[in-house]
C-alpha positions in Angstrom: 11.2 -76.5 -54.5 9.0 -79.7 -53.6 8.1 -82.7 -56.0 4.1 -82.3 -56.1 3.4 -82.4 -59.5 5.6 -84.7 -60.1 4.0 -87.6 -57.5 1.0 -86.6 -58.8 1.6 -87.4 -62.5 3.4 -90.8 -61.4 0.4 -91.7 -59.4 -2.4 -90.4 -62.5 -3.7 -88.5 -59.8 -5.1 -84.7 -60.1 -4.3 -81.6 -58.5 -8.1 -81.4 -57.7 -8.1 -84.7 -56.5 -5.7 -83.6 -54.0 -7.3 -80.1 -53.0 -10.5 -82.5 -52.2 -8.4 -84.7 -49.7 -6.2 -82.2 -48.2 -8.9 -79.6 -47.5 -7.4 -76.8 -49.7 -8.5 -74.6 -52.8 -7.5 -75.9 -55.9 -5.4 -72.5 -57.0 -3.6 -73.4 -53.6 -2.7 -76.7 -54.7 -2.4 -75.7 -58.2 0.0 -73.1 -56.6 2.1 -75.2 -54.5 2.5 -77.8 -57.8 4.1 -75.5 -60.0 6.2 -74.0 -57.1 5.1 -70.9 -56.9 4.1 -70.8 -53.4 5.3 -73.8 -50.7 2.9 -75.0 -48.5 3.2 -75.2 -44.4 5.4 -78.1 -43.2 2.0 -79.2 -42.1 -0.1 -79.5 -45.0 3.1 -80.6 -46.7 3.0 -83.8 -44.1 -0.6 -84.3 -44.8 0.1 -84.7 -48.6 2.9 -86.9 -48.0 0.0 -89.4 -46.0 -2.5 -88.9 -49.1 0.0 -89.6 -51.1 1.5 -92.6 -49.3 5.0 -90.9 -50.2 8.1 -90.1 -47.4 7.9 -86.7 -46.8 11.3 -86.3 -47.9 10.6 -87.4 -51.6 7.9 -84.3 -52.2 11.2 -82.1 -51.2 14.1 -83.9 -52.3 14.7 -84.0 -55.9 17.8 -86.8 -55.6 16.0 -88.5 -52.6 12.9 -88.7 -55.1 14.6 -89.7 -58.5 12.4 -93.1 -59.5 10.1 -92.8 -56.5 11.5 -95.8 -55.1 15.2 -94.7 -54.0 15.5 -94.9 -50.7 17.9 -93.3 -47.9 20.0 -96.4 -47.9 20.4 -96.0 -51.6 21.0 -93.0 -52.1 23.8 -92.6 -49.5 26.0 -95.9 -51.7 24.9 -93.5 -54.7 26.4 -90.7 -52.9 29.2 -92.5 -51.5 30.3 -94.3 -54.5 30.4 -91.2 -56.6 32.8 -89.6 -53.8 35.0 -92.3 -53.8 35.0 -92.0 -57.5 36.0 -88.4 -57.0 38.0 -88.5 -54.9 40.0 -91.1 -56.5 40.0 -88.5 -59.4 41.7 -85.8 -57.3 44.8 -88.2 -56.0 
């Protein structure tokens, strides 16, 4: 599942604005925003760079959480809560 709408409504932008910049119908925009169809890896690239977004936060839901977590962060997150765990299981 990718985060399209999702950027989209944190930015106030439109899924029409984005079928105008990408080059695509706006059912196929409207269809890869709700998830019902997932674009090509490259159109999916060419809305991260109209978006201004990492690629990874239109596909990751964790990756994305608050738009502004990073890699970096997200591995302490992910690290901490292991060690949490697993300090849980001894």
């Amino acid at each position: 599942m990718n985060r399209i709408k999702i950027i989209l409504t944190e930015q106030g932008r439109s899924q029409r604005w984005l079928s105008e910049k990408i080059n695509r119908s706006y059912p196929a925009v409207t269809l890869y925003c709700n998830n019902k169809v997932q674009p090509s890896l490259s159109i999916l690239f060419r809305i991260a760079e109209v978006l201004e977004v990492d690629i990874r936060i239109l596909l990751n839901h964790q990756y994305g959480e608050g738009s502004s977590r990073g890699p970096r962060q997200s591995a302490k997150a992910n690290l901490v809560e292991m060690t949490r765990m697993n300090s849980f299981a001894q």
